[in-house]
N, C-alpha and C positions, 0 to 999 in steps of 0.2 A: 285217277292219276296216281293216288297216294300208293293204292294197292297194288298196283302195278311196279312203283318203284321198289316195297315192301316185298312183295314176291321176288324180283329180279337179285334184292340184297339177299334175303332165304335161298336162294335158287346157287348165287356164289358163294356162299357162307357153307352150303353143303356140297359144295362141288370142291370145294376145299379142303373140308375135311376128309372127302372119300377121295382123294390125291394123296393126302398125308397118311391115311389107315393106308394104301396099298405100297406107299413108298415104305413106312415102319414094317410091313408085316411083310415086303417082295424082296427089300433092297436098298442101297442108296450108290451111288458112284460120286468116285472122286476122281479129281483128273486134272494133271497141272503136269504141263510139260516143259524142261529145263529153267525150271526155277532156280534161283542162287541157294545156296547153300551157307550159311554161315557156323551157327556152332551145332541146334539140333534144328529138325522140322519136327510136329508134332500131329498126327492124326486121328480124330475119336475115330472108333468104332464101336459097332454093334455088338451088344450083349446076346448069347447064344446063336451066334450064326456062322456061315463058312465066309472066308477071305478068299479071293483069288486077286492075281494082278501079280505087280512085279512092281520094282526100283531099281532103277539105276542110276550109276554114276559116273564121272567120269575121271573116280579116285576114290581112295577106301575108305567105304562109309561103315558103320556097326547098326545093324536093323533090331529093335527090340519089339514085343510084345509084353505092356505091361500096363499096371494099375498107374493112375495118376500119383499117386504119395512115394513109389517108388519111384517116378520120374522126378518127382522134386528132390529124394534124396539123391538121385543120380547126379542133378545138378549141383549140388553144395559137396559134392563129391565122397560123401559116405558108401558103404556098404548097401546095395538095391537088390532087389528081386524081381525075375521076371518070368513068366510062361514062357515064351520062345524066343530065341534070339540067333541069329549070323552075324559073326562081328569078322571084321577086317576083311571084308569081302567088295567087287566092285558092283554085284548085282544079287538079286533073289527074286525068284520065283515062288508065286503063294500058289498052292494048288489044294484044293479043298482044307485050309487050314482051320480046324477049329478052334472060334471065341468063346472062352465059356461066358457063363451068366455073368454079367457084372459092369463094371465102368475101364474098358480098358481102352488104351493107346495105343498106335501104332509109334516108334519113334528111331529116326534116323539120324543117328550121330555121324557127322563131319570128324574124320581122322586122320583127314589130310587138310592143311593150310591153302595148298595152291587146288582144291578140288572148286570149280565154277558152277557146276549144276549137277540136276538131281531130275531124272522123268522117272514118275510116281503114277500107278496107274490100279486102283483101285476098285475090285468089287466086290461088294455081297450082298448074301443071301440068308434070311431067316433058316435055323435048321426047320426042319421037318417035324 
């Protein structure tokens, strides 16, 4: 009886972790549709891979690509740096965008007061 429950925990313990190596090493999605929007939203991403997907809105939002330390200066409103960005625009399209190596964000600044929502539709993929 014991070994059996010992196997069955072994059995989901590695079924677990070959779910997690193929999500790390395939992909992961994000997906939220018209969510509120207040001042940013903020999304990780994967270090060296392609983005696809899009953002919209339904008012002008600024889309960045960046490191988190830049995001916090972005907020106390210093001087920031970022890998790519659309600012004042109502939507973007990602089409093979590449992440380099690293800890970065996706982040959508709200530029509009009266803007309600935001469909954010996220995907990637490890490079090659």
């Amino acid at each position: 009886m014991r070994r059996g429950i010992v196997a069955a925990l072994a059995m989901l313990i590695i079924i677990g972790i070959a779910v997690y190596g193929l999500i790390s090493h395939y992909g992961s999605y994000t997906y939220q549709w018209k969510t509120n929007l207040n001042e940013y939203k903020m999304y990780h991403l994967l270090g060296d891979s392609i983005l696809e997907g899009y953002v919209k809105a339904n008012g002008k939002i600024s889309v960045y690509i960046m490191t988190r330390e830049n995001f916090e200066k972005m907020k106390q409103g210093e001087h920031f740096e970022y890998y790519k960005a659309w600012e004042h625009v109502k939507g973007v399209e990602f089409n093979n965008v590449k992440i380099p190596q690293g800890d970065y964000i996706l982040v959508v600044k709200n530029e509009e007061n009266k803007m309600q929502w935001i469909s954010v539709k996220l995907r990637e993929k490890k490079s090659a």
